[in-house]
Backbone and ligand atoms as CSV (ligand in chain L), in Angstrom:
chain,resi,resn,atom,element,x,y,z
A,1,UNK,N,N,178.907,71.803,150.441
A,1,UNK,CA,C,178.573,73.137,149.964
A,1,UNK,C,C,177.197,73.506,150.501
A,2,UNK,N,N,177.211,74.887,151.448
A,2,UNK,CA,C,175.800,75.259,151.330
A,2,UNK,C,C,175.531,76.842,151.258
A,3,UNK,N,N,174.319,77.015,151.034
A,3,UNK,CA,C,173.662,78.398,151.039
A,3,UNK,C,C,173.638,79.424,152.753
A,4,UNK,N,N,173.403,78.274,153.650
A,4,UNK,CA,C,173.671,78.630,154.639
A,4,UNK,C,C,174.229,79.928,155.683
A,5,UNK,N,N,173.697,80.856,155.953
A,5,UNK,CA,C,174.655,81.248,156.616
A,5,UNK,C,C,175.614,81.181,157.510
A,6,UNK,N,N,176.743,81.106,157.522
A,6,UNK,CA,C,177.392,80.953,158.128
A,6,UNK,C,C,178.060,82.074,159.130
A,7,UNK,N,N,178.069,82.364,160.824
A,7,UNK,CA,C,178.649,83.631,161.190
A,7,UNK,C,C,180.040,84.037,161.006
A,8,UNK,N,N,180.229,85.106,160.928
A,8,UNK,CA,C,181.354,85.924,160.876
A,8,UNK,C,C,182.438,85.208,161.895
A,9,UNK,N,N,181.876,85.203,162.730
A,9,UNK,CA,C,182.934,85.104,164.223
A,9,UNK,C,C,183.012,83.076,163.778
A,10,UNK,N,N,182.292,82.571,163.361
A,10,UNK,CA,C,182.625,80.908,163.195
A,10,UNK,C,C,183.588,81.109,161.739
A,11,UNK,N,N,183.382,82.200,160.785
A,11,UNK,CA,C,184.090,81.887,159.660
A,11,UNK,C,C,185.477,81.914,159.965
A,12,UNK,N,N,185.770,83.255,161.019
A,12,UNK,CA,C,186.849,83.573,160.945
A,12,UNK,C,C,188.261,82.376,162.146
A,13,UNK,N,N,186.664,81.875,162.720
A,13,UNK,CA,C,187.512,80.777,163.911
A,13,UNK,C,C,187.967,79.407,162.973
A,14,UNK,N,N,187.294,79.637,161.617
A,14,UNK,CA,C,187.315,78.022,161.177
A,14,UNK,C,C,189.153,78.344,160.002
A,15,UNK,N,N,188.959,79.832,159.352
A,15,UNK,CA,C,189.955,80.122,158.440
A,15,UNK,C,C,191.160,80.023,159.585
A,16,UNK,N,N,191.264,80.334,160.984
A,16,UNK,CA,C,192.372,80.641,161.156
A,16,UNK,C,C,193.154,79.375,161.975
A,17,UNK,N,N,191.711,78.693,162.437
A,17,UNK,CA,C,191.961,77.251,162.906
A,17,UNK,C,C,192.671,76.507,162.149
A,18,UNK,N,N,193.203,76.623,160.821
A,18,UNK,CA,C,193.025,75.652,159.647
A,18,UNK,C,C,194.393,76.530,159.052
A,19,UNK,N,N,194.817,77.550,159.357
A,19,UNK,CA,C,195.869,78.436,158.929
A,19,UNK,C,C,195.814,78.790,157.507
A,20,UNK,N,N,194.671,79.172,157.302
A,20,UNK,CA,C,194.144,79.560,155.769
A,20,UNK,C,C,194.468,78.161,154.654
A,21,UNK,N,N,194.417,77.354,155.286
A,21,UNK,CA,C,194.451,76.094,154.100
A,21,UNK,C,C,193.513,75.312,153.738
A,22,UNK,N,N,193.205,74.415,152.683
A,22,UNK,CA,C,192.135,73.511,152.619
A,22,UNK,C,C,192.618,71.984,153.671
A,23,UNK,N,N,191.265,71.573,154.325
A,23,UNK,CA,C,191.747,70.930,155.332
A,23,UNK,C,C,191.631,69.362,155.032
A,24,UNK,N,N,191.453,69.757,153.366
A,24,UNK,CA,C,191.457,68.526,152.663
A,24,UNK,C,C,192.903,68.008,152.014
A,25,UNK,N,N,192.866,69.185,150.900
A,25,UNK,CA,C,194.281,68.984,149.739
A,25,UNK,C,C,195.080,69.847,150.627
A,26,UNK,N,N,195.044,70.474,151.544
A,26,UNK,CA,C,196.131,71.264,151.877
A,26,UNK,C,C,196.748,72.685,151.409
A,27,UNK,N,N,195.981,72.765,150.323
A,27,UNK,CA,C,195.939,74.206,149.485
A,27,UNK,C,C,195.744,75.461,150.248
A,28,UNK,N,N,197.015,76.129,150.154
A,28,UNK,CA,C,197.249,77.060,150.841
A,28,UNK,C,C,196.628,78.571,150.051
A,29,UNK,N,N,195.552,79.143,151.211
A,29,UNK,CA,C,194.697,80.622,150.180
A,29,UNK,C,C,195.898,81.566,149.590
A,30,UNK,N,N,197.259,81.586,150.184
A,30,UNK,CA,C,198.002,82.558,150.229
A,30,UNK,C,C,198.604,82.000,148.889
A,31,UNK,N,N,198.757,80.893,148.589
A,31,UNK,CA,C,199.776,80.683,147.561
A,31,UNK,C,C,198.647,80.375,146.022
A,32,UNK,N,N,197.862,79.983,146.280
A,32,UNK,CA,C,196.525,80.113,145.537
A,32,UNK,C,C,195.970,80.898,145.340
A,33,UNK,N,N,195.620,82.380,145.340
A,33,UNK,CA,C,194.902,83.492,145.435
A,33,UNK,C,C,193.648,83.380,145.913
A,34,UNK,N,N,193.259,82.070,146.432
A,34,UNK,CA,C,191.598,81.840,146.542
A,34,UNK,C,C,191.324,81.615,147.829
A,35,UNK,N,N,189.994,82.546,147.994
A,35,UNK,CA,C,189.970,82.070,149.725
A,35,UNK,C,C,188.744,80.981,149.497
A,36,UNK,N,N,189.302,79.799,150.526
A,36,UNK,CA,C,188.491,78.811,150.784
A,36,UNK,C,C,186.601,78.901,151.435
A,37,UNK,N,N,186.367,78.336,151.490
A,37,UNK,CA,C,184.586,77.712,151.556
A,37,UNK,C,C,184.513,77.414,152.864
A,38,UNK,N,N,183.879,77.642,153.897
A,38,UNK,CA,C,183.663,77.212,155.607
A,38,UNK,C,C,182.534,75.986,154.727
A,39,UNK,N,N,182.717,74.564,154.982
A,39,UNK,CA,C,181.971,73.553,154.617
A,39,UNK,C,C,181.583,72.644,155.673
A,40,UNK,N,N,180.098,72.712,155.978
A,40,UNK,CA,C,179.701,71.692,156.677
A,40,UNK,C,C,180.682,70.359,156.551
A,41,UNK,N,N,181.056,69.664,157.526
A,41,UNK,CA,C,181.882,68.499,157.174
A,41,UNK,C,C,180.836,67.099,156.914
A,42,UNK,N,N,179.792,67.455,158.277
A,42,UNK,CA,C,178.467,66.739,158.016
A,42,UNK,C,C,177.136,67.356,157.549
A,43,UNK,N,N,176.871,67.486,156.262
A,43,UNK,CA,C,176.235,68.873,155.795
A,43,UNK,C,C,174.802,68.721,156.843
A,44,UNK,N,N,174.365,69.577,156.505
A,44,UNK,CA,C,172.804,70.498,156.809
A,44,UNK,C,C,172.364,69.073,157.152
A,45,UNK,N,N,172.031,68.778,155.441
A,45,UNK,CA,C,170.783,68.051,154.834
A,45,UNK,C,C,171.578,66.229,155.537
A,46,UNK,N,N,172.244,67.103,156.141
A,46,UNK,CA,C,172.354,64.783,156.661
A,46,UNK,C,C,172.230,65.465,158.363
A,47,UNK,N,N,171.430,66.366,158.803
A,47,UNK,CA,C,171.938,66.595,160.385
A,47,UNK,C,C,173.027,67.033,160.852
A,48,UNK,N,N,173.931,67.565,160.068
A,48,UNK,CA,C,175.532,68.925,160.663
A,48,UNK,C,C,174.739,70.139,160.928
A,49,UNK,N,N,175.823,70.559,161.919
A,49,UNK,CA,C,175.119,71.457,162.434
A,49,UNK,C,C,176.157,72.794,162.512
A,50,UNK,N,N,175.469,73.584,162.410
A,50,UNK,CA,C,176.559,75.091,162.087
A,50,UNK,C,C,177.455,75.415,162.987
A,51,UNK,N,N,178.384,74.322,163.472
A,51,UNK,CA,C,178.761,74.987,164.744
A,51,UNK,C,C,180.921,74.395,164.482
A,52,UNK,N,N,181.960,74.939,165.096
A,52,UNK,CA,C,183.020,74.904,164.656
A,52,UNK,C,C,183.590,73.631,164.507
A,53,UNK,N,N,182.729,72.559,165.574
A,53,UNK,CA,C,182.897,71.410,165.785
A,53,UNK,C,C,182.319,70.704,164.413
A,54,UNK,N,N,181.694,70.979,163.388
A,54,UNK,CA,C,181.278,70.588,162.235
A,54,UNK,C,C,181.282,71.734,161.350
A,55,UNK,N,N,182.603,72.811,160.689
A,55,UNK,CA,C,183.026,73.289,160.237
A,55,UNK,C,C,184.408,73.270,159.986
A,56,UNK,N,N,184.476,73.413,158.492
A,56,UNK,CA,C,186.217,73.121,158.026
A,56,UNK,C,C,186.222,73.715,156.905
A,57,UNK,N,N,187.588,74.314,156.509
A,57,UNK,CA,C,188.020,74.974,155.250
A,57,UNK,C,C,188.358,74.226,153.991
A,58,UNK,N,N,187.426,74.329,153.291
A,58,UNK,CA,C,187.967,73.723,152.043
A,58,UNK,C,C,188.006,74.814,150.607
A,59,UNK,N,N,188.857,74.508,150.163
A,59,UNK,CA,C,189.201,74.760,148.809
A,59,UNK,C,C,187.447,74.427,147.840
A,60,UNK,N,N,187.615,75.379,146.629
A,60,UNK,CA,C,186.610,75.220,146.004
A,60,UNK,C,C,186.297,73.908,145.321
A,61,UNK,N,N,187.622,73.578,144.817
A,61,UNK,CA,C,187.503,72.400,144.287
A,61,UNK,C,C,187.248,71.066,145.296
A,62,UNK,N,N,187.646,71.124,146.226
A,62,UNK,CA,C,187.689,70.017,147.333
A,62,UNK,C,C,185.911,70.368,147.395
A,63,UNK,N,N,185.582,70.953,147.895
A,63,UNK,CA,C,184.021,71.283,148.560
A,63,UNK,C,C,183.343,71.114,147.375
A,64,UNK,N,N,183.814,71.441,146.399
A,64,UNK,CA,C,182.494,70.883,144.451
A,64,UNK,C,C,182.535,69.737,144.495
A,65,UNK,N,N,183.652,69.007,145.057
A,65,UNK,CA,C,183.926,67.120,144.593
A,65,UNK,C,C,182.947,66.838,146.080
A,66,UNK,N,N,183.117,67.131,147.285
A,66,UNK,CA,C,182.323,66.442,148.409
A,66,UNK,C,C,181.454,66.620,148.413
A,67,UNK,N,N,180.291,68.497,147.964
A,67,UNK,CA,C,178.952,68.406,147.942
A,67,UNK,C,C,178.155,68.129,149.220
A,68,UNK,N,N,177.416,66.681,148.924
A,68,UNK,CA,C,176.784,66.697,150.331
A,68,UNK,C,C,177.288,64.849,150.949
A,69,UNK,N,N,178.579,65.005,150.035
A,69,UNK,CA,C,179.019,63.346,150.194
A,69,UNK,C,C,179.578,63.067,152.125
A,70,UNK,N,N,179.315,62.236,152.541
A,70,UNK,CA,C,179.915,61.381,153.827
A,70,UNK,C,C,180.579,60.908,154.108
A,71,UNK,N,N,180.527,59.876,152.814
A,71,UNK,CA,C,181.398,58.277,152.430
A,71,UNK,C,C,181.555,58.202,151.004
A,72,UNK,N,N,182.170,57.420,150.733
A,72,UNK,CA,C,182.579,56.965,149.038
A,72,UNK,C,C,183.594,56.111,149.357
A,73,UNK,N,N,183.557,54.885,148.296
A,73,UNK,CA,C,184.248,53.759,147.866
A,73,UNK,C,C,185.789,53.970,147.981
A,74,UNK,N,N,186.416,52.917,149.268
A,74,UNK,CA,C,187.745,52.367,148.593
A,74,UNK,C,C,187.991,52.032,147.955
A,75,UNK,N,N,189.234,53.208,146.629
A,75,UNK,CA,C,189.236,52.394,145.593
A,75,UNK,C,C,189.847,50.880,145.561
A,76,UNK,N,N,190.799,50.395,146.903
A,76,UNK,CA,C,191.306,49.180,147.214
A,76,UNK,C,C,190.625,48.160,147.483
A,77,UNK,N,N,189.389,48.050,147.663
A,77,UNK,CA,C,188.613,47.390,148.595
A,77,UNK,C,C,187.387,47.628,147.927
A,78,UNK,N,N,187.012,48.492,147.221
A,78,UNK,CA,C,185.082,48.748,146.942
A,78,UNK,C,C,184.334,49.042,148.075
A,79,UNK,N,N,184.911,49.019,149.318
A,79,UNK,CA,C,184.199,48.896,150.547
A,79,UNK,C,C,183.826,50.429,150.892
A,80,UNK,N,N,182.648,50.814,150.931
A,80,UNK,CA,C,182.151,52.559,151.538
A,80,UNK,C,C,182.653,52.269,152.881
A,81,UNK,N,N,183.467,53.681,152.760
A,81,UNK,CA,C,183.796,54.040,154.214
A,81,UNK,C,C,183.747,55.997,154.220
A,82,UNK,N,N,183.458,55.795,155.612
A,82,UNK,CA,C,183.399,57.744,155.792
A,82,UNK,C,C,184.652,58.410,155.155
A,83,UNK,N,N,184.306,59.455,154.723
A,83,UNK,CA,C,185.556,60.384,154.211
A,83,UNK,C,C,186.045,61.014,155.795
A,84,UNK,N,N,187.243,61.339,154.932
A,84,UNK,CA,C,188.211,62.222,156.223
A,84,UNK,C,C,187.383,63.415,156.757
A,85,UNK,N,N,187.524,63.513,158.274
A,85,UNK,CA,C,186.622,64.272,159.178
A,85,UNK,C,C,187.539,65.317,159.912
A,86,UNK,N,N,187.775,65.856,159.281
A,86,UNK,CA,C,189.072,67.558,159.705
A,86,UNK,C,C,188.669,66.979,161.222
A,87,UNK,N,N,187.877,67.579,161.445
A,87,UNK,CA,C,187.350,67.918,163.425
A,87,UNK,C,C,187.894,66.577,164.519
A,88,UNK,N,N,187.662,65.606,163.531
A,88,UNK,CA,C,188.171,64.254,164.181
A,88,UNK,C,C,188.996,63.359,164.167
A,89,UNK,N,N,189.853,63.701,163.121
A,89,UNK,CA,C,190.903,62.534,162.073
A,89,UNK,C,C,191.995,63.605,161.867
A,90,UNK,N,N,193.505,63.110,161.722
A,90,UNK,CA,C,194.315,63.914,162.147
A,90,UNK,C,C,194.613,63.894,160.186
A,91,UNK,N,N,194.985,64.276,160.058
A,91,UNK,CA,C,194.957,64.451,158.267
A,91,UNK,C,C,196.403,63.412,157.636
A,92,UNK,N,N,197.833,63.668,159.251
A,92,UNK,CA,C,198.279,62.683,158.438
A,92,UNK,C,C,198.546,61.516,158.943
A,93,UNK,N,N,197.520,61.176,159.504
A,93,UNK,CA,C,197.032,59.544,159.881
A,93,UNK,C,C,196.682,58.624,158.715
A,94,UNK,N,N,196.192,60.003,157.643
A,94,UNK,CA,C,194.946,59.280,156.607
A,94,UNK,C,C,195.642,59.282,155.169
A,95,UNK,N,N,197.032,60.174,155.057
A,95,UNK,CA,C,197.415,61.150,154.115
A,95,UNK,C,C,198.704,61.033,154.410
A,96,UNK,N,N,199.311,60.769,153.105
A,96,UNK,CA,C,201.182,61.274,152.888
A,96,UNK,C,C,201.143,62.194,151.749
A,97,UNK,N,N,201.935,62.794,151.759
A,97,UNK,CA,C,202.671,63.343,150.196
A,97,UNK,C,C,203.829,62.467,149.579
A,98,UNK,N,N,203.614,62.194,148.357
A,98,UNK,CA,C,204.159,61.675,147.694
A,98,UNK,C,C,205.844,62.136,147.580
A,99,UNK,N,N,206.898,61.398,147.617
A,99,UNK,CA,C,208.238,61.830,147.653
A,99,UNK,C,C,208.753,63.341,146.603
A,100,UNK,N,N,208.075,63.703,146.338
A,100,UNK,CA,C,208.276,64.991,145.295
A,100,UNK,C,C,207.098,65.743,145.567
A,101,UNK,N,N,206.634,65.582,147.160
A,101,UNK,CA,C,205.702,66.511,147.491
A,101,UNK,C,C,204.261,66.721,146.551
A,102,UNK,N,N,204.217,66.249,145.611
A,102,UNK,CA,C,203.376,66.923,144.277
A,102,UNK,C,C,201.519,65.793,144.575
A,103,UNK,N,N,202.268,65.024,144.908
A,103,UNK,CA,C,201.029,63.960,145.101
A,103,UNK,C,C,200.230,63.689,146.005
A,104,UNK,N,N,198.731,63.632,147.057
A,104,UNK,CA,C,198.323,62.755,148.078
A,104,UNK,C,C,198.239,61.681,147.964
A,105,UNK,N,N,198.859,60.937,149.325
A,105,UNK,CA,C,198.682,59.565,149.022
A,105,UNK,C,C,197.733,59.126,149.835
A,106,UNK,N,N,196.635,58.266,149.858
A,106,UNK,CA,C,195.892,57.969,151.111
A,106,UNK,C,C,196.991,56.587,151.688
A,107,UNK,N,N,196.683,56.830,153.286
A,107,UNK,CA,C,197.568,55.558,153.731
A,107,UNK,C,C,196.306,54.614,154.274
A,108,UNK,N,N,195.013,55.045,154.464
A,108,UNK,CA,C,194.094,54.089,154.830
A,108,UNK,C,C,192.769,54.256,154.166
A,109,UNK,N,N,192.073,53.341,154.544
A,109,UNK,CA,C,190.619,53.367,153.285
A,109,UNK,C,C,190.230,54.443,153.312
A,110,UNK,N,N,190.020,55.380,154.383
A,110,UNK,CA,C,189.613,56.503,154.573
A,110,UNK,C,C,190.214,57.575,153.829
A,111,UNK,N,N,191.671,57.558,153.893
A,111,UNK,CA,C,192.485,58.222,153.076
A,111,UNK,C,C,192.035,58.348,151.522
A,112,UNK,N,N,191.709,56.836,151.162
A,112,UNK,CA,C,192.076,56.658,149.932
A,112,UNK,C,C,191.313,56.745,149.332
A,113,UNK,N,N,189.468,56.666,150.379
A,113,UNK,CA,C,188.395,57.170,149.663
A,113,UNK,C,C,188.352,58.379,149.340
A,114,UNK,N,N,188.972,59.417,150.093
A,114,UNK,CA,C,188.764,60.871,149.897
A,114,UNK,C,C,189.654,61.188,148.854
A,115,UNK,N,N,190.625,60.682,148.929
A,115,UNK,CA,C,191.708,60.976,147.707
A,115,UNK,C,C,190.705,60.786,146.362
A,116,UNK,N,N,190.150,59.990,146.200
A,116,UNK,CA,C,189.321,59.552,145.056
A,116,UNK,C,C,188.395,60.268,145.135
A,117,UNK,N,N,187.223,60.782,145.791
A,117,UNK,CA,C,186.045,61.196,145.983
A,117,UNK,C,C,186.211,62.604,145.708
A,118,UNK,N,N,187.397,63.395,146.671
A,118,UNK,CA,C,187.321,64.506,146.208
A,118,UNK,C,C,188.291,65.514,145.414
A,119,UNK,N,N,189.141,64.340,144.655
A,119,UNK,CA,C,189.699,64.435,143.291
A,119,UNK,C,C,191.148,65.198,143.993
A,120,UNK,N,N,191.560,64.757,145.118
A,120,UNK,CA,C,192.928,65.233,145.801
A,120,UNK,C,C,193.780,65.708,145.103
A,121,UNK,N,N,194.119,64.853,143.856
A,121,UNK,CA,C,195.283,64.492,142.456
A,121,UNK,C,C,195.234,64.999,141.468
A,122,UNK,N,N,193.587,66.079,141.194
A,122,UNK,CA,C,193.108,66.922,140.153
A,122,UNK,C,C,194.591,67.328,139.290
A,123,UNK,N,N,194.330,67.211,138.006
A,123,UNK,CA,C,195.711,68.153,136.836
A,123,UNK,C,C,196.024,69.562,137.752
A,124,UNK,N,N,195.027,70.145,137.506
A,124,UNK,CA,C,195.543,71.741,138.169
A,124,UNK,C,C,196.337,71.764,139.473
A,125,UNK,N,N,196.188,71.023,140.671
A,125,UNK,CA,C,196.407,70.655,141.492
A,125,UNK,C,C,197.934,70.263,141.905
A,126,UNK,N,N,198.365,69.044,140.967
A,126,UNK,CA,C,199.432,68.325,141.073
A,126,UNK,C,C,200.821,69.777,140.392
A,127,UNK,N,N,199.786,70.554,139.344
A,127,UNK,CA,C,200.347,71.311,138.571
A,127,UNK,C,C,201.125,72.332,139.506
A,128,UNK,N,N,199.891,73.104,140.196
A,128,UNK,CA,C,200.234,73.987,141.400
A,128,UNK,C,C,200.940,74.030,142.409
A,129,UNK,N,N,201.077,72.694,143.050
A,129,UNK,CA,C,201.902,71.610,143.601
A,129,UNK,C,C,203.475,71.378,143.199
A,130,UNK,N,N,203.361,71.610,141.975
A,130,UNK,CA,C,204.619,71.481,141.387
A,130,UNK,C,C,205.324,72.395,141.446
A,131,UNK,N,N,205.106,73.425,141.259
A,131,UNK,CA,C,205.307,75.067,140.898
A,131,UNK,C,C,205.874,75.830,142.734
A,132,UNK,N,N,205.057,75.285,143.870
A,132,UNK,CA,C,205.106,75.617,145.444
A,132,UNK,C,C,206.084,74.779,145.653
A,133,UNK,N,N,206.738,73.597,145.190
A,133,UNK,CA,C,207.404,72.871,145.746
A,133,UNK,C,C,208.546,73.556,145.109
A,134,UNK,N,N,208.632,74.041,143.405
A,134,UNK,CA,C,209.915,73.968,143.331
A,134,UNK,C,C,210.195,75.642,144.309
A,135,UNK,N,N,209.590,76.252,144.361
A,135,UNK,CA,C,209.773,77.577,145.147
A,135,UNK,C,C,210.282,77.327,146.913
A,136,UNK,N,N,209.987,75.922,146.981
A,136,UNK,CA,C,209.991,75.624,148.618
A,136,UNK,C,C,208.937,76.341,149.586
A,137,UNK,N,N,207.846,76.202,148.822
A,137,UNK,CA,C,206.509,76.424,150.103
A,137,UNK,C,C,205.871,74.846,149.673
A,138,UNK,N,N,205.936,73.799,149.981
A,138,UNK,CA,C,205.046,72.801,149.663
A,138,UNK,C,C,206.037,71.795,150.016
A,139,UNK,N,N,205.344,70.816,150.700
A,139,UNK,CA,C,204.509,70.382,151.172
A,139,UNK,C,C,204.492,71.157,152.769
A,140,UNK,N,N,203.133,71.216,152.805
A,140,UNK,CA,C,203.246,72.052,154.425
A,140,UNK,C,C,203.724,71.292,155.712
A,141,UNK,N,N,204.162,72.025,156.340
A,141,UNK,CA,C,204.324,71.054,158.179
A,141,UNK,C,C,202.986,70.453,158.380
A,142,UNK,N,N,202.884,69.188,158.971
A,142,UNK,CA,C,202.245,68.577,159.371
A,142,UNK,C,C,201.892,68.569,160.743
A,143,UNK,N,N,200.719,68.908,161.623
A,143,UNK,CA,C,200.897,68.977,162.724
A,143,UNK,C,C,200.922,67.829,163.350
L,1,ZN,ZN,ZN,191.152,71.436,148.724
Protein backbone atom coordinates (compact mmCIF):
# COMPACT_ATOMS: atom_id res chain seq x y z
CA UNK A 1 0.00 0.00 0.00
CA UNK A 2 1.17 3.48 -0.78
CA UNK A 3 0.42 7.21 -0.88
CA UNK A 4 2.37 7.43 -3.91
CA UNK A 5 1.45 8.64 -6.97
CA UNK A 6 0.92 6.54 -9.25
CA UNK A 7 0.43 7.62 -13.34
CA UNK A 8 -2.63 7.37 -15.14
CA UNK A 9 -1.12 5.73 -18.21
CA UNK A 10 0.87 2.93 -15.57
CA UNK A 11 -2.59 2.55 -13.71
CA UNK A 12 -4.40 1.85 -16.59
CA UNK A 13 -1.45 -0.57 -18.18
CA UNK A 14 -1.34 -2.44 -14.77
CA UNK A 15 -5.65 -2.83 -14.50
CA UNK A 16 -5.77 -4.11 -17.94
CA UNK A 17 -2.56 -6.22 -17.85
CA UNK A 18 -4.15 -8.15 -15.01
CA UNK A 19 -7.80 -8.16 -16.73
CA UNK A 20 -9.29 -6.20 -13.88
CA UNK A 21 -8.44 -8.92 -11.27
CA UNK A 22 -6.48 -9.17 -8.06
CA UNK A 23 -3.20 -10.70 -9.08
CA UNK A 24 -3.20 -12.26 -5.83
CA UNK A 25 -6.78 -13.95 -4.83
CA UNK A 26 -7.92 -13.58 -8.26
CA UNK A 27 -10.89 -11.38 -7.40
CA UNK A 28 -12.50 -10.24 -10.19
CA UNK A 29 -13.47 -5.92 -9.98
CA UNK A 30 -16.46 -6.84 -12.19
CA UNK A 31 -17.95 -9.47 -10.03
CA UNK A 32 -16.92 -7.63 -6.78
CA UNK A 33 -17.99 -4.08 -7.35
CA UNK A 34 -14.50 -2.94 -6.19
CA UNK A 35 -11.84 -1.59 -8.18
CA UNK A 36 -8.50 -2.86 -7.12
CA UNK A 37 -5.17 -0.91 -5.66
CA UNK A 38 -2.00 -0.56 -8.37
CA UNK A 39 0.51 -2.00 -5.39
CA UNK A 40 4.08 -1.72 -5.37
CA UNK A 41 4.95 -5.52 -5.43
CA UNK A 42 8.42 -4.37 -3.97
CA UNK A 43 7.19 -1.32 -2.06
CA UNK A 44 8.81 2.25 -2.08
CA UNK A 45 10.24 1.89 1.36
CA UNK A 46 12.28 -1.52 0.50
CA UNK A 47 13.64 0.12 -3.07
CA UNK A 48 10.39 -0.72 -5.75
CA UNK A 49 10.20 1.41 -8.02
CA UNK A 50 7.07 2.99 -9.79
CA UNK A 51 7.41 1.42 -12.85
CA UNK A 52 4.95 -1.62 -14.55
CA UNK A 53 7.69 -4.01 -14.03
CA UNK A 54 7.03 -3.52 -10.12
CA UNK A 55 3.31 -2.84 -10.31
CA UNK A 56 0.29 -5.23 -9.80
CA UNK A 57 -3.43 -5.21 -9.04
CA UNK A 58 -4.54 -6.12 -5.91
CA UNK A 59 -7.72 -6.29 -4.21
CA UNK A 60 -8.13 -4.19 -1.01
CA UNK A 61 -8.01 -6.86 1.13
CA UNK A 62 -4.98 -8.64 -0.49
CA UNK A 63 -2.88 -5.16 -0.43
CA UNK A 64 -4.16 -4.44 3.72
CA UNK A 65 -2.73 -8.13 4.49
CA UNK A 66 0.79 -7.43 2.33
CA UNK A 67 1.33 -3.68 3.36
CA UNK A 68 4.95 -3.35 3.02
CA UNK A 69 5.51 -7.31 3.51
CA UNK A 70 8.24 -9.28 0.95
CA UNK A 71 8.36 -12.56 2.69
CA UNK A 72 6.47 -14.38 5.47
CA UNK A 73 6.67 -17.85 6.99
CA UNK A 74 5.88 -21.28 5.47
CA UNK A 75 3.27 -22.35 7.27
CA UNK A 76 4.87 -26.07 6.35
CA UNK A 77 8.25 -25.45 7.08
CA UNK A 78 8.54 -22.03 9.38
CA UNK A 79 11.06 -21.25 6.76
CA UNK A 80 10.70 -17.19 5.37
CA UNK A 81 10.46 -17.24 1.90
CA UNK A 82 9.47 -14.29 -0.68
CA UNK A 83 5.79 -13.93 -1.36
CA UNK A 84 4.37 -14.44 -4.85
CA UNK A 85 5.82 -11.82 -7.40
CA UNK A 86 2.82 -11.18 -10.17
CA UNK A 87 5.77 -9.66 -12.61
CA UNK A 88 7.84 -12.84 -12.12
CA UNK A 89 6.04 -16.01 -10.88
CA UNK A 90 3.32 -17.41 -12.93
CA UNK A 91 0.39 -17.53 -10.26
CA UNK A 92 -0.41 -21.12 -11.11
CA UNK A 93 2.96 -22.47 -10.51
CA UNK A 94 2.41 -21.25 -6.85
CA UNK A 95 -1.54 -21.68 -6.61
CA UNK A 96 -4.49 -24.24 -7.26
CA UNK A 97 -8.10 -23.84 -6.52
CA UNK A 98 -9.45 -26.12 -4.45
CA UNK A 99 -11.91 -28.86 -6.21
CA UNK A 100 -15.12 -26.66 -5.56
CA UNK A 101 -13.24 -23.74 -6.86
CA UNK A 102 -14.00 -21.87 -3.42
CA UNK A 103 -10.47 -22.34 -1.92
CA UNK A 104 -6.49 -21.26 -2.72
CA UNK A 105 -4.31 -23.78 -2.37
CA UNK A 106 -0.57 -22.93 -2.26
CA UNK A 107 1.37 -25.79 -4.14
CA UNK A 108 4.86 -24.39 -2.98
CA UNK A 109 6.38 -22.50 0.04
CA UNK A 110 5.90 -19.54 -1.83
CA UNK A 111 2.38 -20.34 -2.51
CA UNK A 112 1.70 -21.22 0.84
CA UNK A 113 3.36 -18.29 2.42
CA UNK A 114 1.16 -15.89 0.60
CA UNK A 115 -1.87 -17.91 1.09
CA UNK A 116 -1.22 -17.30 4.83
CA UNK A 117 0.26 -13.82 4.81
CA UNK A 118 -2.25 -12.34 2.77
CA UNK A 119 -5.27 -14.10 4.17
CA UNK A 120 -6.13 -15.75 0.44
CA UNK A 121 -9.00 -17.98 2.46
CA UNK A 122 -10.49 -14.76 4.29
CA UNK A 123 -14.62 -15.75 5.40
CA UNK A 124 -15.81 -13.05 2.96
CA UNK A 125 -13.76 -14.37 0.32
CA UNK A 126 -14.40 -18.16 0.30
CA UNK A 127 -18.10 -16.71 0.77
CA UNK A 128 -17.93 -14.67 -2.55
CA UNK A 129 -16.25 -17.50 -4.11
CA UNK A 130 -19.02 -19.53 -3.40
CA UNK A 131 -21.77 -17.45 -4.72
CA UNK A 132 -19.33 -16.85 -8.55
CA UNK A 133 -18.89 -20.41 -8.69
CA UNK A 134 -22.37 -21.42 -8.22
CA UNK A 135 -23.32 -18.71 -11.07
CA UNK A 136 -20.30 -20.21 -13.21
CA UNK A 137 -17.90 -17.18 -13.26
CA UNK A 138 -15.22 -18.75 -10.85
CA UNK A 139 -12.64 -20.08 -10.89
CA UNK A 140 -10.99 -17.95 -13.66
CA UNK A 141 -8.86 -19.36 -16.78
CA UNK A 142 -5.54 -19.66 -15.89
CA UNK A 143 -3.05 -18.38 -18.20
ZN1 LIG B 1 -6.98 -10.03 -3.65
Amino acid sequence: MTTTRIPLHLRELVRQRAGNRCEYCQASEWLSGQLCHVDHVVPLAAGGATEAANLCLACAACNGSKLTRTDAADPLTGERVALFHPRQQQWSDHFAWSTDGTTIVGLTACGRATVEALQLNRALAVAARTLWVSIGRHPPDQA
